[in-house]
N, C-alpha and C positions, 0 to 999 in steps of 0.2 A: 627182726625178732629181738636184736639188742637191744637193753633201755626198757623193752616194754614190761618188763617183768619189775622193773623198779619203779614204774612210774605206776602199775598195777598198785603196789605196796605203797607208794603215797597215797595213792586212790584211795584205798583201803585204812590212810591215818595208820601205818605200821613204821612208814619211814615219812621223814621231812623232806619236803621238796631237795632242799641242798643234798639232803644224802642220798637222793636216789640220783641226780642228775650225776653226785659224784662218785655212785657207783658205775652207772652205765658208763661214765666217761672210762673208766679204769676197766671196766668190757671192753670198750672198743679199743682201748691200747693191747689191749692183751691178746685181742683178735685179730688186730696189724699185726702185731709181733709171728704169731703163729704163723701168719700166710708170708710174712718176709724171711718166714724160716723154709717153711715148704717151698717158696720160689726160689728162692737161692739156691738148694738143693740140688733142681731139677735140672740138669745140661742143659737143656734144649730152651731156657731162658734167658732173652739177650738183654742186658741194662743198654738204657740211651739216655744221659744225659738231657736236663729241663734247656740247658743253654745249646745243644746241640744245634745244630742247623735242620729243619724238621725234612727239606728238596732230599740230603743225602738219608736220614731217616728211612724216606718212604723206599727210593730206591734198597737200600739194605735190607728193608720189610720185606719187600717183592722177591728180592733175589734171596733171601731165605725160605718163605715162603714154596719157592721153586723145588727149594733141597726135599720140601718134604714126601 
């Protein structure tokens, strides 16, 4: 659904390609942002590290999983 509303507004010669791409783009930060606010909130969401080791990962996944 993001984007399409600006790229609609190019369609339609109301905005220039650059400024609809550079509005959706500043949608979609704004949309990350909101949901890294709503996740970080929520206890029950565990961060893992890109560089993690993904073996003990899965194991933590599972044995949380268990808890629920």
């Amino acid at each position: 659904v993001l984007g399409y509303r600006h790229i609609a507004r190019h369609l339609e010669q109301q905005l220039s390609l650059d400024d609809a791409v550079l509005l959706a783009k500043r949608e979609h930060r704004r949309l990350a942002k909101r949901q890294l606010t709503w996740f970080r909130s929520d206890k029950r969401v565990h961060w893992y590290s890109a560089s993690d080791d993904t073996a003990s990962i899965a194991v933590d996944v599972l044995r949380r999983a268990r808890s629920f």
